[in-house]
C-alpha positions in Angstrom: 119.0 62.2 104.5 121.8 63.4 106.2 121.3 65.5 109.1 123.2 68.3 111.0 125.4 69.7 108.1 125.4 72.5 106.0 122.6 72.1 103.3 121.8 75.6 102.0 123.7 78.7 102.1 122.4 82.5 101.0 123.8 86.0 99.9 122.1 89.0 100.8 122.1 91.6 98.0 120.9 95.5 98.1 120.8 95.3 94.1 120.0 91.5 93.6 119.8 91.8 90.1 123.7 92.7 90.3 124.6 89.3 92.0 122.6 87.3 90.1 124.5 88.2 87.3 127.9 88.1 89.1 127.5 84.8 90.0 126.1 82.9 87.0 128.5 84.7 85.0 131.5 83.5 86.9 130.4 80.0 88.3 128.2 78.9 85.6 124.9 78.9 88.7 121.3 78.8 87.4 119.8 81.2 89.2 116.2 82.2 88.8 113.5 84.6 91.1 110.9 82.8 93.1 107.5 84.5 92.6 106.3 82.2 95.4 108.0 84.0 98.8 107.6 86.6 100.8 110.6 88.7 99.8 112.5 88.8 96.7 114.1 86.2 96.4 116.1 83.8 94.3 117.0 79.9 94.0 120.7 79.2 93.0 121.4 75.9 91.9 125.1 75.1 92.2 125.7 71.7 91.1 126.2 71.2 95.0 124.7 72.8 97.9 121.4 74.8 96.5 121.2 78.3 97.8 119.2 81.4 97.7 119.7 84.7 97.0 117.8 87.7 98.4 117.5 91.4 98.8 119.3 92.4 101.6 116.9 93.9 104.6 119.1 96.0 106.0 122.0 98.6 105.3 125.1 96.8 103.5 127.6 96.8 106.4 130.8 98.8 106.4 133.8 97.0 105.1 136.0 97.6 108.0 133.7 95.7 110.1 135.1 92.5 109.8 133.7 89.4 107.4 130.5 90.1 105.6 129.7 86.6 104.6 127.3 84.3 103.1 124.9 82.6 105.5 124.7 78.8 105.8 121.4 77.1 106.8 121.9 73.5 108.4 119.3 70.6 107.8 117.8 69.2 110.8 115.5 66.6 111.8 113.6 68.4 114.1 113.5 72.5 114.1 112.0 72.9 117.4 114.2 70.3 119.6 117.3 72.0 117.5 115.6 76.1 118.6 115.5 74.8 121.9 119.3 73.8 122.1 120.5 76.9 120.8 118.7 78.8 123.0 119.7 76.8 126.2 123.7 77.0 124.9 123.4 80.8 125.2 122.1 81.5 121.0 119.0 84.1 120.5 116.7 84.5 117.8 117.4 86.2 114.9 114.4 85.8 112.7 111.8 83.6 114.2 111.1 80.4 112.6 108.5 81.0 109.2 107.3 78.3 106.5 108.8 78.5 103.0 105.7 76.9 101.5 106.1 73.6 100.2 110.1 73.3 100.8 110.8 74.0 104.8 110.6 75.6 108.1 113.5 77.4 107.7 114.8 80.5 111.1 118.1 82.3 112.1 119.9 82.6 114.8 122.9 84.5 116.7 125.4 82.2 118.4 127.3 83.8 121.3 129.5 85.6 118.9 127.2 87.6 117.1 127.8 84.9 114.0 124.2 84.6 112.0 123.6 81.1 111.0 120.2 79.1 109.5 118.5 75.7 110.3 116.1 74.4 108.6 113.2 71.1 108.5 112.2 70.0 105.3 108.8 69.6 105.3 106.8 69.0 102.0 103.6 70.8 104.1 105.1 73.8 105.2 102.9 76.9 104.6 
């Protein structure tokens, strides 16, 4: 298991159905909904890095705001040690830290630039 790089990545969607489409069509992804969290919600496997697509939460942000981007989740050894660091560096919360049953402890955060980015712990026993 390699730690500290970029292990999962997600796209928000206000019409997920759209995307889902958009990207299997053009790359070839298998992408399929899982019944089993909390929001809709959809695993993308890429060949690669896996992913996850989801309906977006909030408005879809204007496009002269600068990048609208995916969101990248990095895979760490320990969430809490790794929350701890980014808060001390300057980093807030974004979306506390939450279970994805049987996959992960997965939580976002804001780095000093307003950039959103994910970590997450694998753990089998997350609920």
């Amino acid at each position: 298991m390699k730690y500290d790089t970029v292990g999962y990545f997600e796209i928000e969607s206000s019409i997920p159905e759209r995307e889902v489409n958009f990207y299997s069509s053009i790359f070839g992804w298998t992408i399929k909904k899982d019944d089993d969290h909390y929001m809709e919600y959809y695993r993308i496997e890429t060949g690669g890095i896996p992913g996850g697509l989801l309906k977006r939460p909030d408005r879809v942000p204007p496009t002269e705001m600068g990048i609208n981007a995916f969101v990248c989740s990095i895979q760490v050894e320990n969430f809490d040690a790794t929350q701890d660091k980014i808060l001390a560096l300057g980093g807030t919360i974004s979306l506390a830290k939450f279970a994805v049953p049987g996959r992960c402890w997965q939580g976002y955060f804001i780095d000093p630039d307003n950039n959103v980015f994910g970590i997450f712990e694998v753990d089998v026993n997350a609920q």
